[in-house]
BAPARO-49687 format. One record per residue (C-alpha): residue in three letters; x, y, z. Coordinates in nm, 3 decimals. Example, Ala and Ser with C-alpha at 12.3 -4.5 7.8 and 13.67 -1.06 7.14 Angstrom:
! residues 2
resn | u | v | w
Ala | 1.230 | -0.450 | 0.780;
Ser | 1.367 | -0.106 | 0.714;
END
This chain:
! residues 464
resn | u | v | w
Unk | -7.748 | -20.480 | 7.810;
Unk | -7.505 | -20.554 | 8.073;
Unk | -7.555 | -20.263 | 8.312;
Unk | -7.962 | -20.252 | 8.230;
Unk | -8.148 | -20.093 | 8.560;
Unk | -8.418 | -20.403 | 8.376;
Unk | -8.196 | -20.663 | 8.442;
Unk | -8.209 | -20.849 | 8.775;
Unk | -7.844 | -20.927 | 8.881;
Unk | -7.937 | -21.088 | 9.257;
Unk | -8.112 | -21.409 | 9.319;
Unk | -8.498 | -21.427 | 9.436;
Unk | -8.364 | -21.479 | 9.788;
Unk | -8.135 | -21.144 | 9.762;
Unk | -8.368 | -20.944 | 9.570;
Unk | -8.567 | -20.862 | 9.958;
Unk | -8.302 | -20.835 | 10.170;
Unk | -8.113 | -20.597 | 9.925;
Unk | -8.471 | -20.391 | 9.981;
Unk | -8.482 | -20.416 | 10.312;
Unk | -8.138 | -20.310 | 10.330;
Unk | -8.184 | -20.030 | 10.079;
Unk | -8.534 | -19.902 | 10.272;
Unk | -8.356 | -19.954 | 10.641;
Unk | -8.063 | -19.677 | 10.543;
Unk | -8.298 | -19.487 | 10.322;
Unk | -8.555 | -19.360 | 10.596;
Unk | -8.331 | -19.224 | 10.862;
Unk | -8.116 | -19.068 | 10.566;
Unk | -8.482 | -18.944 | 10.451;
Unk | -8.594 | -18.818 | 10.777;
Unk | -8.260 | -18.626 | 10.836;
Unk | -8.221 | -18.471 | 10.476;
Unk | -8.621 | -18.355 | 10.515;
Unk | -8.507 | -18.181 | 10.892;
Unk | -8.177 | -18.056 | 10.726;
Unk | -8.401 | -17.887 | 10.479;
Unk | -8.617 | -17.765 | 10.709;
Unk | -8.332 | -17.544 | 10.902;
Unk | -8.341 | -17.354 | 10.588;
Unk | -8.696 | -17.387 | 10.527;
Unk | -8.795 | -17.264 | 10.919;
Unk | -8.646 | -16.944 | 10.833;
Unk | -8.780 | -16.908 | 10.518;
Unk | -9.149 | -16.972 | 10.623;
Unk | -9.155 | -16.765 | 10.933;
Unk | -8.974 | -16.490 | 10.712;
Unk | -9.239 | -16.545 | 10.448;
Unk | -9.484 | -16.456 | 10.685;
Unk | -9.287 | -16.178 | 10.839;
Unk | -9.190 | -16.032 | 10.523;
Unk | -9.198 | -16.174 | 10.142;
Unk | -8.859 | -15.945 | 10.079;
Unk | -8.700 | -16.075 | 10.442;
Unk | -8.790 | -16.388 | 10.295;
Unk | -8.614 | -16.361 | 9.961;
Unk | -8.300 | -16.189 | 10.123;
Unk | -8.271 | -16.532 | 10.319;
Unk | -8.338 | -16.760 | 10.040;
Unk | -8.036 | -16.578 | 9.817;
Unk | -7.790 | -16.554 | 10.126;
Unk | -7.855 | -16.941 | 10.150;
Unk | -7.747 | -16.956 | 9.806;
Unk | -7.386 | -16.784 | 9.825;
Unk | -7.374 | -17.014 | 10.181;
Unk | -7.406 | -17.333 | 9.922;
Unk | -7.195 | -17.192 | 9.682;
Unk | -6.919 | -17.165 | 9.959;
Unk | -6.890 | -17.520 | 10.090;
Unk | -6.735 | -17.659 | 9.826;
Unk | -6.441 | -17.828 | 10.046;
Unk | -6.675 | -17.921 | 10.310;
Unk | -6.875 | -18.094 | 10.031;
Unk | -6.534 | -18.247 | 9.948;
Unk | -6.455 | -18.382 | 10.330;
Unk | -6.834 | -18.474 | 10.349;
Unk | -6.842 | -18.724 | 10.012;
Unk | -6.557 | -18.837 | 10.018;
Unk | -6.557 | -18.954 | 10.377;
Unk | -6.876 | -19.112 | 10.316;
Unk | -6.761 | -19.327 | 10.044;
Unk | -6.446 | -19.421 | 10.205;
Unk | -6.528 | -19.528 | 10.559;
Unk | -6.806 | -19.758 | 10.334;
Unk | -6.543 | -19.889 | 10.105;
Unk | -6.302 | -20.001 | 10.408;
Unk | -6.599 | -20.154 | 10.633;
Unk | -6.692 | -20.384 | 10.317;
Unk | -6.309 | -20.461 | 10.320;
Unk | -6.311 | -20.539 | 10.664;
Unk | -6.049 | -20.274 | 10.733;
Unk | -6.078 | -20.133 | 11.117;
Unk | -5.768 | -19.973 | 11.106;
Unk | -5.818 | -19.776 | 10.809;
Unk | -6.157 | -19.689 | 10.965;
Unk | -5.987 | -19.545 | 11.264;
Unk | -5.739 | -19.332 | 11.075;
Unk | -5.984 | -19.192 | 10.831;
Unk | -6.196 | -19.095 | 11.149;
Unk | -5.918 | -18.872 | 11.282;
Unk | -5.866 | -18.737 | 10.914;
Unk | -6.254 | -18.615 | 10.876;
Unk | -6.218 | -18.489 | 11.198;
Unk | -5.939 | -18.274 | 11.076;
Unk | -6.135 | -18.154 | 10.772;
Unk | -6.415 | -18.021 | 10.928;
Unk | -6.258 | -17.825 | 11.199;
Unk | -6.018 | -17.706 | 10.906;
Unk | -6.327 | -17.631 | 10.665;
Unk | -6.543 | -17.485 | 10.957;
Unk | -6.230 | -17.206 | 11.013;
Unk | -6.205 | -17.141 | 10.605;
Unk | -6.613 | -17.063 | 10.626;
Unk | -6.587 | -16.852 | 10.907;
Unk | -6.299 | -16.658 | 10.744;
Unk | -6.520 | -16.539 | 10.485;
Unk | -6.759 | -16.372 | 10.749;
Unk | -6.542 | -16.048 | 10.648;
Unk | -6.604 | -16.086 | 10.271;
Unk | -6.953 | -16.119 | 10.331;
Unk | -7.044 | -15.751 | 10.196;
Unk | -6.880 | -15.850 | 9.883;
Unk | -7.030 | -16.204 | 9.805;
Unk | -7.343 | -16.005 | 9.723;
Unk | -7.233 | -15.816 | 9.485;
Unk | -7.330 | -16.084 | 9.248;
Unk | -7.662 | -15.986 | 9.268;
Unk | -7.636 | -15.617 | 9.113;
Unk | -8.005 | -15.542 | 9.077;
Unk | -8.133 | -15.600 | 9.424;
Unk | -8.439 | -15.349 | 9.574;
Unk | -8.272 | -15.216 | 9.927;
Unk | -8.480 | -15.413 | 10.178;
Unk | -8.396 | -15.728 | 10.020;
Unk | -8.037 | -15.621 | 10.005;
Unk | -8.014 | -15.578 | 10.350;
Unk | -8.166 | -15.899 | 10.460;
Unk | -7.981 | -16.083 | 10.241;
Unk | -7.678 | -15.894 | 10.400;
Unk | -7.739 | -15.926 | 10.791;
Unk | -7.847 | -16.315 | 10.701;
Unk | -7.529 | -16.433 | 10.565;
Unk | -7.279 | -16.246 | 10.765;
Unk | -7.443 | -16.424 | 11.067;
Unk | -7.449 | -16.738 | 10.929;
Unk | -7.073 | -16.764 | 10.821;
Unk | -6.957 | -16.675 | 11.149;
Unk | -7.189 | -16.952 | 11.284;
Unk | -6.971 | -17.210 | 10.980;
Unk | -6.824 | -17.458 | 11.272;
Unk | -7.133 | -17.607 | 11.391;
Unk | -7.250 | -17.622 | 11.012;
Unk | -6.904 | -17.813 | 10.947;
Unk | -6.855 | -18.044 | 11.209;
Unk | -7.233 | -18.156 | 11.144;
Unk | -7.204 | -18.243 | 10.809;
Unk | -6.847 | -18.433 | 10.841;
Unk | -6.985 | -18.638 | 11.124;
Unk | -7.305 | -18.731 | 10.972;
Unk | -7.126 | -18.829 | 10.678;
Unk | -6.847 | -19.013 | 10.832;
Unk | -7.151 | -19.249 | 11.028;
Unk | -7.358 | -19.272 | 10.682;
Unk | -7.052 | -19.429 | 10.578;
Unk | -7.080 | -19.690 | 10.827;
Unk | -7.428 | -19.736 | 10.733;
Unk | -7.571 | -19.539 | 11.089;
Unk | -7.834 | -19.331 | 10.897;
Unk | -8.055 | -19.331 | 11.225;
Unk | -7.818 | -19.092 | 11.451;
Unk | -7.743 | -18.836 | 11.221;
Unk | -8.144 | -18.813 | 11.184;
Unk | -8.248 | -18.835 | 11.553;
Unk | -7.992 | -18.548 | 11.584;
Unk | -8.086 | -18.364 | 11.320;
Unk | -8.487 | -18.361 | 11.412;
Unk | -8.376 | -18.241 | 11.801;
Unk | -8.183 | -17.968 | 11.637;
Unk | -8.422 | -17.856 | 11.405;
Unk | -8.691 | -17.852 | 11.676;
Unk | -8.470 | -17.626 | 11.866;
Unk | -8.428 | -17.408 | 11.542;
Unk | -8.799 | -17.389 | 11.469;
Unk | -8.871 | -17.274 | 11.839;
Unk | -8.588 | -17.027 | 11.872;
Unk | -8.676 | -16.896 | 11.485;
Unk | -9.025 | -16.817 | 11.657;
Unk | -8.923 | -16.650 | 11.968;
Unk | -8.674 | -16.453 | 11.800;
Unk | -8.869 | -16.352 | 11.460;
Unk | -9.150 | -16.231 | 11.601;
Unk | -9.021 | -16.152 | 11.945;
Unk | -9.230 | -16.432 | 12.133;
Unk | -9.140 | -16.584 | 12.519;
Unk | -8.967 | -16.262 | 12.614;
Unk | -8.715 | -16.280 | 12.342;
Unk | -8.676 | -15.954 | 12.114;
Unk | -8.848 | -15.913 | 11.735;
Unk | -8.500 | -15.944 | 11.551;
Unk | -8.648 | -16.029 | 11.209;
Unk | -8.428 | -16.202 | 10.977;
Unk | -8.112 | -16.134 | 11.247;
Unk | -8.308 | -16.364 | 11.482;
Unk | -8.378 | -16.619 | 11.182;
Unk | -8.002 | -16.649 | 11.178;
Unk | -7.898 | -16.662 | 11.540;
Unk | -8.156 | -16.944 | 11.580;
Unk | -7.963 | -17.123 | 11.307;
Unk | -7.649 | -17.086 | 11.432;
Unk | -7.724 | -17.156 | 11.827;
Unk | -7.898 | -17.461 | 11.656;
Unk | -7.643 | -17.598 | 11.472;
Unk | -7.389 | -17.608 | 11.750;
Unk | -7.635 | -17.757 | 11.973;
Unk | -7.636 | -18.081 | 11.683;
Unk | -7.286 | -18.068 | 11.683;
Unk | -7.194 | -18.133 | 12.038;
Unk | -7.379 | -18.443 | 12.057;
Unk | -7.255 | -18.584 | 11.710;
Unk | -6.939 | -18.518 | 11.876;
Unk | -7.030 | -18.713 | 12.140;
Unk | -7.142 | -18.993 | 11.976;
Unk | -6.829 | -18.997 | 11.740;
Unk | -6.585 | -19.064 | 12.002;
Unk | -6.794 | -19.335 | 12.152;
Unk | -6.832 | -19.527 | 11.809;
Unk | -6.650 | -19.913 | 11.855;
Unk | -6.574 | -19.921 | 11.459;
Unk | -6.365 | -19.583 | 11.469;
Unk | -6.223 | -19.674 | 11.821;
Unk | -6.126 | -19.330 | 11.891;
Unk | -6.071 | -19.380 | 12.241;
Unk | -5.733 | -19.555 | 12.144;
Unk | -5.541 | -19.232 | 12.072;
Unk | -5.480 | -18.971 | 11.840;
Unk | -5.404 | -19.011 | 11.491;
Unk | -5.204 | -18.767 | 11.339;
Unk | -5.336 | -18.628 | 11.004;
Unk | -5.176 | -18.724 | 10.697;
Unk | -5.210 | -18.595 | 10.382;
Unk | -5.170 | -18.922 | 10.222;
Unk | -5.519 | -19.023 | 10.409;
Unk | -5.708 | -18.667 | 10.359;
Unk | -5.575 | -18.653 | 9.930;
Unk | -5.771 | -18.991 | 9.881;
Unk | -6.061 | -18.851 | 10.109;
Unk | -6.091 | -18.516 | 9.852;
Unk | -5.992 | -18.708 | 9.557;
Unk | -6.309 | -18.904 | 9.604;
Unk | -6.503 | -18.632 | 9.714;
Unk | -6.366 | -18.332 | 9.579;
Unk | -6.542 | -18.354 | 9.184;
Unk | -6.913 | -18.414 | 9.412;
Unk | -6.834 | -18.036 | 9.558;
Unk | -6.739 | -17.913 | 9.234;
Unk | -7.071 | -18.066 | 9.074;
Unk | -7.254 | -17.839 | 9.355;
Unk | -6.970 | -17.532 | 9.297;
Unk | -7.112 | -17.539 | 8.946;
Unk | -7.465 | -17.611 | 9.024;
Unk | -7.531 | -17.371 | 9.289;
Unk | -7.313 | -17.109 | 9.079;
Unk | -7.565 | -17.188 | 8.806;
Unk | -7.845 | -17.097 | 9.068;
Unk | -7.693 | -16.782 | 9.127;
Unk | -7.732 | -16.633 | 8.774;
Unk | -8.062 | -16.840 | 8.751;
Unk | -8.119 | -16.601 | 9.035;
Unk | -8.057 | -16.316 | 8.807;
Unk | -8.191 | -16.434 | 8.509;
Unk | -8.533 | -16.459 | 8.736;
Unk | -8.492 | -16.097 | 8.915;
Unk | -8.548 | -15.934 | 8.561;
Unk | -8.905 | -16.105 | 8.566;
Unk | -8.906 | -15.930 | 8.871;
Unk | -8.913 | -15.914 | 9.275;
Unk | -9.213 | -16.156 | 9.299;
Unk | -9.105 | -16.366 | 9.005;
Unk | -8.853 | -16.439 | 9.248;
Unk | -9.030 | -16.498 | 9.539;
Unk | -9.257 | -16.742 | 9.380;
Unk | -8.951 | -16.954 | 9.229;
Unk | -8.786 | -16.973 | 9.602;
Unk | -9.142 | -17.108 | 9.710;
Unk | -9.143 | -17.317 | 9.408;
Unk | -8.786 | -17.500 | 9.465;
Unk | -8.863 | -17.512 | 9.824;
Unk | -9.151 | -17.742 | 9.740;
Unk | -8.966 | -17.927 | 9.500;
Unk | -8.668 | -17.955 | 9.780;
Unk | -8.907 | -18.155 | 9.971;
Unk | -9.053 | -18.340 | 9.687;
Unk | -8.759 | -18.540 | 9.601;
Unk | -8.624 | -18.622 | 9.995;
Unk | -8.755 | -19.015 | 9.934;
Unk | -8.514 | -19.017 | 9.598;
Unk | -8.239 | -18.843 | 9.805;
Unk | -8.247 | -19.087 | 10.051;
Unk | -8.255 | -19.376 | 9.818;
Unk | -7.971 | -19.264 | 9.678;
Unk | -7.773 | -19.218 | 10.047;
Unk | -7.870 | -19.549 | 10.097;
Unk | -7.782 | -19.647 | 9.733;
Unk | -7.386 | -19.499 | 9.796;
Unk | -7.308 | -19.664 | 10.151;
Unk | -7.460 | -19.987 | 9.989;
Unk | -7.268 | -20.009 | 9.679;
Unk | -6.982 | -19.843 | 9.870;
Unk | -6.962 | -20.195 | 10.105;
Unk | -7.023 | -20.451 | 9.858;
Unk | -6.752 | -20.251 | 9.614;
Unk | -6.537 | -20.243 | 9.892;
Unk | -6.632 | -20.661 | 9.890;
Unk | -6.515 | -20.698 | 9.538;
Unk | -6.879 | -20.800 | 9.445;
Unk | -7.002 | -20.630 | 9.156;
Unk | -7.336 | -20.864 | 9.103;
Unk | -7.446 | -20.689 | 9.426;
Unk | -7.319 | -20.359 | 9.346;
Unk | -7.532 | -20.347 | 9.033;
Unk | -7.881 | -20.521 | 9.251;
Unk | -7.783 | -20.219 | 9.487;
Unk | -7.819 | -19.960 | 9.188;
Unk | -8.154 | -20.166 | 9.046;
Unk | -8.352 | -20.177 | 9.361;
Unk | -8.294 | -19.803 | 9.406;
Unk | -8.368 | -19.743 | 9.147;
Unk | -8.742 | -19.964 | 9.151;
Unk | -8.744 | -19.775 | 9.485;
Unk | -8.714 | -19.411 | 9.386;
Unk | -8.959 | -19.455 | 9.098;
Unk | -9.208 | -19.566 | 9.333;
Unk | -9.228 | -19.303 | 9.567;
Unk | -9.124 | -19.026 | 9.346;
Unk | -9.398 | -19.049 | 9.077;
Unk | -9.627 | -19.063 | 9.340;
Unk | -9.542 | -18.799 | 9.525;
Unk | -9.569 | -18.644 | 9.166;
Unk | -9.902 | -18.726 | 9.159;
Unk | -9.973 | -18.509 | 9.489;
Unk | -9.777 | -18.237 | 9.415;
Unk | -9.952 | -18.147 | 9.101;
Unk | -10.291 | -18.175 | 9.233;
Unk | -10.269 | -18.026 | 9.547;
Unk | -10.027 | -17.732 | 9.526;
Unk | -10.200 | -17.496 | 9.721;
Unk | -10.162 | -17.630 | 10.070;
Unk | -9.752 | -17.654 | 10.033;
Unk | -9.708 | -17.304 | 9.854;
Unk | -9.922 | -17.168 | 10.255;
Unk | -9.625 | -17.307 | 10.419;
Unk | -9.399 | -17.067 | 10.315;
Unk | -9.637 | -16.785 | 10.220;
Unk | -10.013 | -16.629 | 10.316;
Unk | -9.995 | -16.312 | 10.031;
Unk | -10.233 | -16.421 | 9.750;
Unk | -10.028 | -16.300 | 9.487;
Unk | -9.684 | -16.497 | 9.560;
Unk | -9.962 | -16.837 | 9.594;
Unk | -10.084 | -16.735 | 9.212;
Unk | -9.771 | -16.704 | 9.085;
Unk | -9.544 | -16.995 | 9.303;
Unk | -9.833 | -17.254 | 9.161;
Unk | -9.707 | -17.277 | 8.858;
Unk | -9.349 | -17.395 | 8.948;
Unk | -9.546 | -17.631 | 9.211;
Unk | -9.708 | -17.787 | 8.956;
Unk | -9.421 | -17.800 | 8.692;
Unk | -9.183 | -18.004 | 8.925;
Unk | -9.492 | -18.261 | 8.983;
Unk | -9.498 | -18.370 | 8.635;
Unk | -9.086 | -18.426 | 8.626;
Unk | -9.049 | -18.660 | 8.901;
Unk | -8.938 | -18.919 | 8.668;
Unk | -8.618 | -18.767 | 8.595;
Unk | -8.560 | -18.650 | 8.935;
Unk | -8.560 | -19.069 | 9.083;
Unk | -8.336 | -19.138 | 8.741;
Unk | -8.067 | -18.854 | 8.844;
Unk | -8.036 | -18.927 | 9.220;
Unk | -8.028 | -19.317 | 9.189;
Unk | -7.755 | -19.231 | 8.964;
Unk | -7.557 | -19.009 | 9.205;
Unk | -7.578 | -19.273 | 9.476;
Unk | -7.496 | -19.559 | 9.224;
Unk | -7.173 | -19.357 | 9.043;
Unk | -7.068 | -19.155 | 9.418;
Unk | -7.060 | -19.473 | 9.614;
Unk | -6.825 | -19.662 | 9.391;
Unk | -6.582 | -19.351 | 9.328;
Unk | -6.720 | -19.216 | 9.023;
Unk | -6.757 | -18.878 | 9.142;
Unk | -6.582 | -18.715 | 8.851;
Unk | -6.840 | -18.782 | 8.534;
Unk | -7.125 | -18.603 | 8.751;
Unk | -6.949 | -18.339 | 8.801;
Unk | -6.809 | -18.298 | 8.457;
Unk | -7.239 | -18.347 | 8.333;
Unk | -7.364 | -18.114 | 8.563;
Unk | -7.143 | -17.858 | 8.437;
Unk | -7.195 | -17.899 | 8.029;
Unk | -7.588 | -17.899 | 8.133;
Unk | -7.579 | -17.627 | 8.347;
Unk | -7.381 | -17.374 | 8.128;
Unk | -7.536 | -17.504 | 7.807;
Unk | -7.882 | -17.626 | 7.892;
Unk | -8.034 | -17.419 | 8.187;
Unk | -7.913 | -17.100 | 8.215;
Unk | -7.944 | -17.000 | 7.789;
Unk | -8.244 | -17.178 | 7.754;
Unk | -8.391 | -16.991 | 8.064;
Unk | -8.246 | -16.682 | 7.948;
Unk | -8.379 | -16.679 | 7.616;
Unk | -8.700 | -16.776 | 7.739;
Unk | -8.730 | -16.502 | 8.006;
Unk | -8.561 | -16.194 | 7.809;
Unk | -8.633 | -16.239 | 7.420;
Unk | -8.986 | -16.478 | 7.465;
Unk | -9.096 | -16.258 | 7.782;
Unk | -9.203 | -16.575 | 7.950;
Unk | -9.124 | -16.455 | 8.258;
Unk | -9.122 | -16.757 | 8.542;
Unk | -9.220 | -17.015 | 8.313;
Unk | -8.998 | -16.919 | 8.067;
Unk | -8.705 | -16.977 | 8.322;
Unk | -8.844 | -17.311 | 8.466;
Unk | -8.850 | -17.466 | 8.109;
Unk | -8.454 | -17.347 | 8.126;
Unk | -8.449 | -17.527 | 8.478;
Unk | -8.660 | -17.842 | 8.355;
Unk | -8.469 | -17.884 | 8.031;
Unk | -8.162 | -17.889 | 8.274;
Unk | -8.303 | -18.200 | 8.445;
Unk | -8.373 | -18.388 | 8.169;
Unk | -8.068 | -18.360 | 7.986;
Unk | -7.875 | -18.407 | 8.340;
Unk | -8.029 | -18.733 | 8.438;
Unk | -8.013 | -18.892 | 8.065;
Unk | -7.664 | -18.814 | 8.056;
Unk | -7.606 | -18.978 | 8.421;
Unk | -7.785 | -19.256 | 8.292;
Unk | -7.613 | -19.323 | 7.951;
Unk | -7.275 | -19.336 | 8.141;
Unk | -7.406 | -19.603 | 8.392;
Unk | -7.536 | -19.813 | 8.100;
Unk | -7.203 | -19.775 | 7.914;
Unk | -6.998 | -19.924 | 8.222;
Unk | -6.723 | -19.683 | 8.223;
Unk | -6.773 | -19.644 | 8.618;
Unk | -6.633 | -20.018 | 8.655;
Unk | -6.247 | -19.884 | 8.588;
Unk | -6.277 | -19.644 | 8.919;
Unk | -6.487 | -19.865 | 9.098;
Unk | -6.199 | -20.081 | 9.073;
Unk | -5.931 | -19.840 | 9.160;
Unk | -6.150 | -19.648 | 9.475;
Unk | -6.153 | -20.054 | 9.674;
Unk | -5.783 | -20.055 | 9.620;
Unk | -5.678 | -19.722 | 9.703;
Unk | -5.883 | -19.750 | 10.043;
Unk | -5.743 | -20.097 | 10.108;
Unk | -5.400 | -19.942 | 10.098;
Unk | -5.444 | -19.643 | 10.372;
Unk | -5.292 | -19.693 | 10.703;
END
């Protein structure tokens, strides 16, 4: 076949500096997406020992948070794939004036987040069948943290927008000193350590806030001072020209995580009628499995600013050795970090949790997610390969038919006619991946994504 991820498309000299390339961008983009995980995962481990219901409050505010970035999703994508495209065309004014344009967006998205601060109550009605203490963790949580949506923002638009240029190393050295900020401050103020007051889950939020600000101010910093965006040389005015072809591309990637995390939601619900600690063990369970696949997510950051450049070249044969050594890539580490997953469980699940019963029942999930890390290295290296040439559409359009008609019946089903409980709804969740990552796949292969590769390097060319 044509498109085969088998087929070697780059000579034996390219073949290792493709790698090299691939495993330079991949580890920064690694480290940071591991740190960015580990704001959320900070609070929910020192809430997990504070309180298991404090702890799944958090993990379902976190949730509607996800569920509410869709246009900052949009900014953050599309910028990414962009500012790539025009640095492979060799385009520096078209880098400077998308620059100004992301800058736009994320102030503009920051203010849209923080408007829903006052709607805050309401987002949780979604959740109907909540015990009180939960409730009111989950409440307290996310009103915080939407007021707190500008330093989230301007983070992820920056990051992005240097990704693009193939910087992966900033956005993760800032990251780790703001996440070593939030674990400190998530300390003090949890537990009321260093003369700071025992504000529970309130404190869990502040630190996260205070944190993310802290991050970014210096990606601000380091924006301005960038040669390839050349800043310095005056304002740009926003167009809308420039910012439609920076949502066009990245607009279908936030509605592929609209309709995911929406999905999540009612997965949420579907698990809350196995019960409170059902639920608990599932957060501890994807929390696990959110760390489990950070070497395939960074393959496939790697894998978008990479094809990105050489699409925004014209040069397909390296496009498609891009996509391949990912792919080789992902497999590697993921199936081994499979490997350790399933036969050491225990130790992760004590990160987030020292109550006997959640361990019991989060092992199960633990273990489930080890034996799928096949599927999880196919779907990523096929976001990075489809996202960086402009194919952000048929992922989104796949994630929806196998959310709505693979996960969420199958887990339903499974959890209120079989009684399966949490297993029942992980073989909904599992099933999801599958038939999610085939489908990804089967598109590739068919070279459909060729047509809007195509169009993306000469819609960027033309921006001014």
């Amino acid at each position: 076949m044509r498109y085969s991820l088998l087929k070697n498309h780059l000579s034996k000299e390219e073949v290792p500096k493709i790698r090299k390339e691939l495993i330079k961008l991949a580890l920064p983009a690694m480290g940071e997406n591991v740190l960015q995980m580990l704001f959320g995962m900070a609070d929910t481990a020192f809430l997990g020992h504070y309180s298991w219901k404090a702890m799944s409050g958090v993990g379902l505010s976190n949730q509607i948070f996800w569920v509410a970035q869709v246009v900052l999703i949009a900014a953050s994508m599309g910028v990414t794939v962009t500012v790539a495209n025009a640095l492979g065309a060799g385009n520096r004014r078209t880098l400077r004036t998308l620059a100004w344009n992301g800058i736009f967006l994320a102030l503009f998205t920051g203010l849209l987040l923080t408007v829903l601060t006052m709607f805050s109550d309401g987002l949780l009605n979604i959740f109907p069948n909540l015990e009180d203490e939960i409730r009111g963790a989950a409440r307290e949580y996310l009103k915080i943290i939407l007021s707190g949506s500008m330093g989230f923002s301007i983070m992820a638009v920056f990051s992005a927008m240097l990704r693009g240029l193939g910087d992966t190393r900033t956005p993760m050295i800032v990251t780790g000193v703001t996440n070593l900020l939030n674990i400190f401050l998530d300390y003090a103020m949890i537990f009321g350590k260093f003369g700071f007051p025992m504000w529970g889950v309130r404190g869990a939020a502040i630190a996260t806030i205070l944190s993310r600000f802290v991050g970014s101010a210096i990606l601000t910093f380091v924006i301005f001072r960038k040669e390839d965006f050349q800043l310095k040389k005056g304002y740009v005015f926003p167009t809308w020209n420039v910012q439609k072809e920076i949502l066009r591309v990245g607009f279908p990637t936030a509605i592929e995580n609209f309709v995911f995390s929406t999905g999540v939601l009612l997965f949420a619900n579907v698990l809350l009628i196995a019960g409170a600690e059902a639920y608990a063990g599932h957060r501890i369970g994807i929390n696990v499995e959110s760390l489990s696949f950070m070497p395939a997510f960074g393959i496939s950051v790697a894998i978008t600013t990479l094809a990105g450049r050489y699409n925004g070249m014209g040069n397909r044969d390296h496009v498609l050795g891009v996509i391949r050594q990912g792919w080789i890539l992902s497999l590697l580490f993921q199936v081994t970090v499979g490997v350790i997953i399933f036969l050491f469980p225990e130790p992760l699940i004590r990160i987030f949790t020292s109550d006997p019963q959640i361990i019991e029942i989060a092992k199960l999930p633990v273990k489930i997610i080890g034996l799928f890390q096949f599927f999880l290295a196919m779907e990523f290296t096929m976001n990075g390969a489809l996202r960086g040439t402009g194919n952000t559409l048929p992922p989104m359009i796949i994630t929806f038919i196998s959310i709505w008609t693979v996960r969420l019946p199958v887990a339903y089903v499974m959890v209120k006619y079989f009684d399966l409980g949490l297993l029942g709804a992980w073989i909904g969740m599992i099933s999801d991946i599958v038939f999610r990552s085939t489908l990804k796949l089967a598109f590739f292969l068919s070279g459909k994504w060729e047509k809007r590769a195509a169009l993306t390097r000469e819609r960027v060319r033309e921006l001014s």
